[in-house]
N, C-alpha and C positions, 0 to 999 in steps of 0.2 A: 709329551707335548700335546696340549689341545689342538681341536680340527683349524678356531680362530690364531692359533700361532701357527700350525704350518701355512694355512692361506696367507698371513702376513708373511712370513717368511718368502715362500715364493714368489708372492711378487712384488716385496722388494729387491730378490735377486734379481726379478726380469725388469725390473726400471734400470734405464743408464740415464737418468736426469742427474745433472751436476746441484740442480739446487736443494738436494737432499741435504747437506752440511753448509753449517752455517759459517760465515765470511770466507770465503769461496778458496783455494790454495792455488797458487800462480799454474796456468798448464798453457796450451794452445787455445783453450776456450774461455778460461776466466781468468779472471782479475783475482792478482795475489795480496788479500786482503789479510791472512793470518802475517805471511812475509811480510807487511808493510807496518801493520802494526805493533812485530815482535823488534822488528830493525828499528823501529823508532823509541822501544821503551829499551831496547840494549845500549844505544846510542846516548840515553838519558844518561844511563845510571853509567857507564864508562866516563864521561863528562863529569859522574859527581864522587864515582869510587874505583879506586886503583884496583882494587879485586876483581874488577872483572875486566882487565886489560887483556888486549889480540891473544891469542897464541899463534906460535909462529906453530908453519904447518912443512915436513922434511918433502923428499920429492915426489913418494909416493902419494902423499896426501893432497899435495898439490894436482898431481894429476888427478884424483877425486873431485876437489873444488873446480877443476877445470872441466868436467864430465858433467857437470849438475844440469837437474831436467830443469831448471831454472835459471834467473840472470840475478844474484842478488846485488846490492846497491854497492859498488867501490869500495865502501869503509868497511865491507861485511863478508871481506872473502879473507878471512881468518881462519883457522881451525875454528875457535871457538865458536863465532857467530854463524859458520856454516854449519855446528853443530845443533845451534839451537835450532837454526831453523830447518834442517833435517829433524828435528826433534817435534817443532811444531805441526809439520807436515805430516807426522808420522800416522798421528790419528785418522786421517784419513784415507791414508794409502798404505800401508801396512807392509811395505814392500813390494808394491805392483808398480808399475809404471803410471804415471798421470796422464797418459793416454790410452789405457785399458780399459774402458769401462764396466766389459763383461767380468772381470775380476773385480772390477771397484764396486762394482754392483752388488758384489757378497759382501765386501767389507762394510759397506752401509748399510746390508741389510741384517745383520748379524743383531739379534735381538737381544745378544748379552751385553753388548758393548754399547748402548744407549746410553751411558752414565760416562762416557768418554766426550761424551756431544751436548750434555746438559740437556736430554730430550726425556721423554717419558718409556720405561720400559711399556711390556706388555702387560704387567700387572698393577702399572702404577695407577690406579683408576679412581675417579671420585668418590667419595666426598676428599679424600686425601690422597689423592696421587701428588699432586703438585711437591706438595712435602716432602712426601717418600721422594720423589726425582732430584730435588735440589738436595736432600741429605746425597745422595747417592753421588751428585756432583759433588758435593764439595767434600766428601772419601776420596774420592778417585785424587783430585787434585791435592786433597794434604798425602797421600801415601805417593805421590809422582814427588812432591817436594820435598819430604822425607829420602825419598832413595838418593835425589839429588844431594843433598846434603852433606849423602857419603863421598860424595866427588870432592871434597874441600878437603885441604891440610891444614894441619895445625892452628895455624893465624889465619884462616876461612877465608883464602884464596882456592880459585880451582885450582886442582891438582891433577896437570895434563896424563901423567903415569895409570890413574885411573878410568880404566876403561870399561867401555860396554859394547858388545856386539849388537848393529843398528839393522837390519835388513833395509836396504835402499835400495833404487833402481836407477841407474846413472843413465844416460844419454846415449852414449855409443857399447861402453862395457856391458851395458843388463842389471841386473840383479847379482849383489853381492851382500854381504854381511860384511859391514864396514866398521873398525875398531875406532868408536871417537870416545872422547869424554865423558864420560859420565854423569857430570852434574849439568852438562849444558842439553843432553840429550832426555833426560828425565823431567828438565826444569820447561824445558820446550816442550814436551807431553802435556803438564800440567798448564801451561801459558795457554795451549790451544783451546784446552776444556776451558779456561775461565773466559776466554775472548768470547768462545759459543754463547756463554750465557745471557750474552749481553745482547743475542739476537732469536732465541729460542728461549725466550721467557718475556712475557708480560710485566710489566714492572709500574712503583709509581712514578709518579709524573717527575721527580728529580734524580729517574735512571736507578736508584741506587738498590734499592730493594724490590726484592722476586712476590710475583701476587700471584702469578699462573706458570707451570710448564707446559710446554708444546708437545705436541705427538705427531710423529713423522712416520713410526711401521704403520699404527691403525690406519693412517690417512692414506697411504700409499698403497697398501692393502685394500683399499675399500671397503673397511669395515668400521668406518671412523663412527662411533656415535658420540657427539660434541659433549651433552651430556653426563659420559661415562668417561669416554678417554681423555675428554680436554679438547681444546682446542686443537686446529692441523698445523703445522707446521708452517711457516709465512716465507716465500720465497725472497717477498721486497725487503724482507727485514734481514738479510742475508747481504744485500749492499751493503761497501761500503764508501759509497760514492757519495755521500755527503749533497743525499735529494734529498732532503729536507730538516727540518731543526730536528725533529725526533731521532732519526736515524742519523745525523753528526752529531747530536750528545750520546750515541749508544757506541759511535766508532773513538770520541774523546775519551770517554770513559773507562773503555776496555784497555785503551791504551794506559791510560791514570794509575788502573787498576794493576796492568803485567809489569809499568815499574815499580809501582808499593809492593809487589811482591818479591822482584829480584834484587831490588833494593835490601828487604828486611833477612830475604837468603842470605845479602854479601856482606850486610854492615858489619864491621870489623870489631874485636872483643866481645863477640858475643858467643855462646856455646852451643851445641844443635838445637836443645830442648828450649832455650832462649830466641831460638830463632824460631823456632814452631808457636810459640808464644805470639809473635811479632805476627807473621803467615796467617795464626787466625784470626786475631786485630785485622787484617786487612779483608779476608773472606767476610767477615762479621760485616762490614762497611760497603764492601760491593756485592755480595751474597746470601744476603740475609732473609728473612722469610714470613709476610704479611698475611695472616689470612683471611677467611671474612669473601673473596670474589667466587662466586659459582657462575653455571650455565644461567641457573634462574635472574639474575643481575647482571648479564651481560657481561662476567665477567668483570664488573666494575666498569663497566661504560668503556671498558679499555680502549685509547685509540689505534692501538696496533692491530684488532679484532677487524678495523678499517681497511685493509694492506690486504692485496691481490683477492679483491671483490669486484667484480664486471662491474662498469660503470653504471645500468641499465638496473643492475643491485638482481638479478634474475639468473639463475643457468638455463639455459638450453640444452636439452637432451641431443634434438636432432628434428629435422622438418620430416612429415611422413610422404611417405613416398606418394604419389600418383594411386598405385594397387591398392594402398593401404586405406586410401582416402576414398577411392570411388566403393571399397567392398563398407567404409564404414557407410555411408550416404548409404547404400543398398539395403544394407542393414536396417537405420534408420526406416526406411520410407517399408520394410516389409512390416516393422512393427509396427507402421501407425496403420498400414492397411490395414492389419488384423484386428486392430482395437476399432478401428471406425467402420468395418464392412464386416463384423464379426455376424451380424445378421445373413450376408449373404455366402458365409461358408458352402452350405449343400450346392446352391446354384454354382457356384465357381469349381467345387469337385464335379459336378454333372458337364460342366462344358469342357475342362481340365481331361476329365476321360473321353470325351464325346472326338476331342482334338486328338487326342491320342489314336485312337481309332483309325482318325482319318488318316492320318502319317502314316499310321503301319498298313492300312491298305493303296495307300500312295504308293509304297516300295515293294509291294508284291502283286500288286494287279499291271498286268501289261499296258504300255500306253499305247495310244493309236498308231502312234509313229511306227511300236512294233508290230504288231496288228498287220499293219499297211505292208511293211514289209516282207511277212510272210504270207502272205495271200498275192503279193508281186510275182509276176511271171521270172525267169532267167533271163539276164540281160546275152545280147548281143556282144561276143569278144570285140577288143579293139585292134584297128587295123592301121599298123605301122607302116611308112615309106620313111627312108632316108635318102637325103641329095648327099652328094661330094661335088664344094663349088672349088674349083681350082685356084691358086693366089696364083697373083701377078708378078712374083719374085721367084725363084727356084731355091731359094733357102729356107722360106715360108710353107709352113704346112698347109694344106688345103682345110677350108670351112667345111662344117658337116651339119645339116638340115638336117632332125627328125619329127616327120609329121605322126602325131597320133590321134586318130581319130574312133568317137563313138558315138552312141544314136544322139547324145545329146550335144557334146563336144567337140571341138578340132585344136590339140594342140601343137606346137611346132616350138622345136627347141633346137637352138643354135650354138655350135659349139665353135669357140674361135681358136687360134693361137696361142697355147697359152707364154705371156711377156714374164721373162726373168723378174724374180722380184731383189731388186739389189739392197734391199735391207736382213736380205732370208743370211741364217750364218752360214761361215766359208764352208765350204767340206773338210771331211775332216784329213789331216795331212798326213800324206803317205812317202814322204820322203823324211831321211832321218833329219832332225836337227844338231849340229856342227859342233860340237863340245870342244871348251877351252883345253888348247895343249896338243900333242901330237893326234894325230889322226887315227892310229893304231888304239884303242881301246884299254888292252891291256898291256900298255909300255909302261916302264917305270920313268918318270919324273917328277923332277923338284919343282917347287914353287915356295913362294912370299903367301904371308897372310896379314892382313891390317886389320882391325877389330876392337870397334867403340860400344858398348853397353852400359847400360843403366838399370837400377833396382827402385821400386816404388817402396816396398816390405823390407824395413833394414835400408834405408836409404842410399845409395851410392852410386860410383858409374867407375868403368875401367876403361881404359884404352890397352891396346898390345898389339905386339909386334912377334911372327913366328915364321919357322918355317914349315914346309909341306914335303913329303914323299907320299905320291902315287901310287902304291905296288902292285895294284890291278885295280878293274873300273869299280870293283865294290869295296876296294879295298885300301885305305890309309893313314898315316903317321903322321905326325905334329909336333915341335916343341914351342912354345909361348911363351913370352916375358911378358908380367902387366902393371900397372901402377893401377892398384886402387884405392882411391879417395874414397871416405867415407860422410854421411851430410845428418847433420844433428837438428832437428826442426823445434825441438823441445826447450834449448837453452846452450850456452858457450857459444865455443865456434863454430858458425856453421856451419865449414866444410874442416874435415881433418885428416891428415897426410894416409891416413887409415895404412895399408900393408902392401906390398909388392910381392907377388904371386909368381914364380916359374912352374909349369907343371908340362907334361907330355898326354897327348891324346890320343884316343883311337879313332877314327871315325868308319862307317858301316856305308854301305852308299848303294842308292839302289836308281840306277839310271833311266832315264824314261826319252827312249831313244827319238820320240815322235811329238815331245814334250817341250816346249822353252824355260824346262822348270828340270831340276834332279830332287829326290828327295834324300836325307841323310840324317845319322843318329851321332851323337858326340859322348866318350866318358875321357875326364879328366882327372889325372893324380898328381902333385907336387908337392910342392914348398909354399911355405907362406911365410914373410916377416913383418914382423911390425914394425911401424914408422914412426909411430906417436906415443908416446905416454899413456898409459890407462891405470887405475887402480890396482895394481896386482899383476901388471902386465906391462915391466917396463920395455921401452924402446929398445930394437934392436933384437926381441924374441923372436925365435923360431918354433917353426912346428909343421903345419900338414894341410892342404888345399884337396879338395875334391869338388869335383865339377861336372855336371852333366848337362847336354842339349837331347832331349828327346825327341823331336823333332823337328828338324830343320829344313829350310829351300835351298839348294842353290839353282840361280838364276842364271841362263847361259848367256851373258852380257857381249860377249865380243867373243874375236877368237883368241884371246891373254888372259881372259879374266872373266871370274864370275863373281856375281852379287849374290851374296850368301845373307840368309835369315833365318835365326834362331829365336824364334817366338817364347819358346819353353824352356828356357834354361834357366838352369841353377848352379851357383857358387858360392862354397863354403871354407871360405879363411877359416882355419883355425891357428892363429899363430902362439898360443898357449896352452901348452899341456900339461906341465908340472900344477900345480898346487891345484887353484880352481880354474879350470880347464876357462879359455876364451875362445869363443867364435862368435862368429859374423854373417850367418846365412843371408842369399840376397835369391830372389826372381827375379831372372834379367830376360830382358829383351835384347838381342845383339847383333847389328848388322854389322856388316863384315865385306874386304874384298878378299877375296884368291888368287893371286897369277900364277900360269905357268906355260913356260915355253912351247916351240913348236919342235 
């Protein structure tokens, strides 16, 4: 690999800009532009051919469609159509989650897989990179249609028995490898690559044929030379919000384009190599390759060339600082002295030394001041009196006058009272403070425990209900019941019955006698079931809970009860362990009360 491919390389991994791919995939930050456009050309062709009618999806699969990091449209939570469009999304996520970026960030920058995107690899370079790129798209998408193809039976229906292992990332489940379809899963591969084109390529003016490929490593890399690599990558051309005619004939078209394709996949009586036939008839029509546009012509005057240019048409580096500004000025003004006094060099080294001189004998000749000083005789000591005036109160300290006098001076310094300052802090307390439950320290009792938490990481929140055994002040037991819900921000339901949790705890406890605070350590082992449905993880599983608070407050609140805080804690559902193991790690934060008796 050359030094210009690893520099590309690294920092496309260090980008997490979403606008690296082109018509953006549905997540929390963008607009599902591949989703909208694949649902609308599936929709076509179901409306015009039986071949590509629902598949009905059993209850494991449903709990997959129910799990998706997205919301697709009603008519599109089929097997089928949620395969494609797990299929279309694939390209860009690879099985990461669509809110990863530090993973997604390898996936877009991964400089083999450029021909997935319709972009320019690293070698595809002028005079003919352009060429090279679009051949290399349109490979990708006849061998993605080709594999689909194998998904059909006989009469070139899908044929649901035929499957593929899809790496997904569901919602609340994670990452699985999920067994769908095979030709809707392949066929959504190839949909995605052809939709790209439509916005990472230059085209003529009636959309249909390619005149330039874009470059998204060089440009991301900083190493773009226009010239050489093409063009950069256009993030406005990645809308698909229908701002302007340009960009709504490029989102019509792509659409136009994925149903003449699935179309000529499904049309019925025809044979694979018959249908491969039909696939390039359609590539050939939206795909096709003009050449003739260089750097030197503007590209053909291209108007897309227009799209994400500062209005000003200028970049800005950045304003120079102050420093940098006054040492340039300083600069300046020393070169034009030299050029316009260049007669008077010797004289200005003759005064330049002359000043020198005097400075260095400024700091080592003695001034007068010292001078004066030691030729001064020894002064006269000073002579002290002190008064004690008496107060008028008897709980009042008495004033104390000290005069000091010298041959030049007399001065007199009064010392009063000193007044409490009632903002100073209390002293510090030396009597114990009162801990909840018997008075005896180390007695053994019981108590209630109540306890509400929430997770940010793995979203959730618990409530529980437990009880407590005492069995000395550092020392005690716990059993807990909890219901925990778990919260999906990505797509489905936003909250889901998630798993109910029994476990037993230890707690370590270290008492701070003189304190309104105890401090305290928590491990936790149980059970956990599932509530809900997940892929591979039906309702009703059991498995294993482990838990920990590392450290915790308790608050001595009354004499019943303490207000207990778990800043640090962790809990981990697993309520599946057979086949692909499921859990649910959460960092919680967890207040809490305590009671126990007198």
């Amino acid at each position: 690999m050359s030094w210009k491919r690893y520099v590309v390389v690294l920092a496309a991994v260090g980008s997490t800009t979403w606008d690296a791919r082109a018509y953006t995939i549905a997540s929390v930050a963008t607009e599902g532009c591949h989703e909208r456009i694949t649902s609308e050309a599936l929709r076509s062709v179901r409306d015009s051919l039986g071949e590509a009618a629902p598949l009905p999806a059993n209850d494991d699969e449903q709990a997959l469609i129910s799990d998706l990091q997205f919301s697709p449209d009603d008519d599109m939570l089929d097997l089928g159509a949620v395969s494609l469009l797990l299929g279309v999304r694939d390209n860009d996520l690879k099985g990461d989650g669509a809110d990863d970026l530090s993973s997604l960030s390898m996936v877009h920058g991964d400089p083999n897989a450029q021909d997935e995107h319709c972009l320019r690899a690293l070698d595809q370079d002028e005079p003919d990179g352009s060429r090279q790129a679009v051949a290399a798209c349109r490979k990708f998408i006849e061998q993605r249609i080709g594999q689909a193809l194998e998904g059909l039976d006989g009469d070139g229906k899908v044929d649901a028995s035929k499957r593929v292992a899809l790496p997904v990332h569901l919602a609340i489940r994670g990452g699985i490898d999920a067994s769908l379809p095979l030709f809707y899963v392949r066929m959504g591969q190839a949909l995605h690559t052809l939709q790209d084109s439509f916005s990472h390529t230059y085209r003529t003016s009636d959309g249909r044929t390619v005149t330039v490929a874009l470059n998204w490593l060089d440009d991301v890399g900083q190493t773009l030379e226009e010239s050489q690599d093409g063009p950069a990558h256009s993030k406005d051309l990645d809308a698909c919000d229908d701002a302007d005619a340009l960009r709504e004939l490029r989102r019509e078209l792509a659409t136009e384009a994925s149903i003449a394709i699935l179309t000529r996949a499904l049309e019925p009586g025809l044979g694979r190599e018959e249908k491969m036939v039909g696939v390039r008839a359609v590539l050939d029509q939206y795909l096709g390759f003009e050449s003739g546009c260089s750097f030197e012509n503007g590209w053909c005057d291209a108007p897309e060339a227009r799209y994400d240019t500062p209005a000003c048409g200028c970049k800005t580096v950045g304003s120079p600082s102050p420093r940098a500004l006054a040492f340039g000025l300083l600069l300046a003004a020393l070169v034009w002295a030299r050029r316009t006094y260049r007669s008077k060099l010797t004289r200005r080294r003759a005064a330049l030394g002359c000043g020198a001189g005097i400075f260095a004998a400024a700091l080592w000749l003695p001034s007068p001041a010292r001078l004066e000083a030691q030729e001064a005789p020894p002064e006269k000591p000073p002579v002290t009196k002190t008064e004690v005036i008496p107060s008028s109160t008897p709980d009042t300290p008495p004033i104390t006058a000290t005069q000091t006098t010298t041959e030049d001076t007399t001065t007199t310094v009064v010392t009063a009272p000193k007044v409490p300052d009632e903002k100073a802090p209390p002293p510090p307390n030396i009597v114990p403070v009162e801990e909840p439950g018997p008075t005896e320290p180390n007695a053994i009792v019981w108590g209630a425990a109540a306890t509400f938490s929430g997770s940010v990481d793995k979203p959730g929140f618990a409530t529980a209900l437990g009880a407590r055994l005492r069995l000395h002040k550092h020392w005690a037991v716990g059993l807990d019941g909890e219901w925990n819900p778990w919260i999906s921000l990505t797509g489905g339901e936003p909250v889901r019955s998630g798993a109910f949790n029994i476990y037993a705890s230890g707690f370590v406890r270290f008492p701070l006698a003189y304190e309104q605070f105890n401090l305290r350590s928590q491990l936790s082992l149980g059970t956990s079931i599932l509530l809900t449905d997940l892929y591979g993880a039906p309702q009703g599983t059991a498995g294993l809970f482990v838990g920990a608070n590392f450290l915790g407050l308790e608050i001595k609140a009354s004499k019943i009860f303490y207000l207990v805080l778990n800043p640090l804690g962790v809990a981990i559902p697993i309520p599946q362990l057979q086949g692909v193991p499921f859990l649910y790690p959460q960092y919680r934060l967890a207040l809490g009360l305590e009671f126990y008796g007198g």
